[in-house]
C-alpha positions, 0 to 999 in steps of 0.5 A: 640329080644323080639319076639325071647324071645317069641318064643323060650318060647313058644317052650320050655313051649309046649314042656314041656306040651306035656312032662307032658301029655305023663308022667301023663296019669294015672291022667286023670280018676281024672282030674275034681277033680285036676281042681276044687281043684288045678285049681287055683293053678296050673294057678298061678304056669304055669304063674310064671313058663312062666315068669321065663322062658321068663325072662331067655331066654330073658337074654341070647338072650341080652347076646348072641346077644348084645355082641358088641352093645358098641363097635358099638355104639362108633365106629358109634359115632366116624364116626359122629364127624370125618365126615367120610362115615356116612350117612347125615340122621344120621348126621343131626339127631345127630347135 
């Protein structure tokens, strides 16, 4: 799931890029000027802005993915104490 998060983080910061370069293409004759005054700045701002974003796809593939995580658990809890078809692996892990 984390890789997942990743992923789809990376697609949506470099999508976002690619947006951003297309709109500020009248800022290229100052772009030595915004690095060495701004470069700093906008380092710490594109990596808080890749955290918050990693953080919120993270949230929501844990929401849409794990929605009967719970359920499934206790169901294979219950197969492991009445001894139904549950393989001997996972038995003899749990006694």
């Amino acid at each position: 799931m984390i890789r997942s998060a990743i992923f789809i983080t990376a697609v949506m910061l470099l999508a976002l890029g690619l947006a951003l370069l297309q709109e500020c293409r009248f800022l290229v004759p100052y772009r030595a000027v915004l690095i060495n005054t701004y470069g700093k700045t906008i380092l710490i701002f594109g990596a808080v802005l890749t955290v918050n974003v990693f953080t919120g796809v993270y949230l929501v593939c844990r929401k849409l993915l794990l929605k009967d995580t719970g359920r499934k658990l206790a169901h294979v809890e219950k197969q492991l104490h009445d001894g139904e078809r549950i393989s001997e692996e996972l038995r003899r892990m749990f006694d």
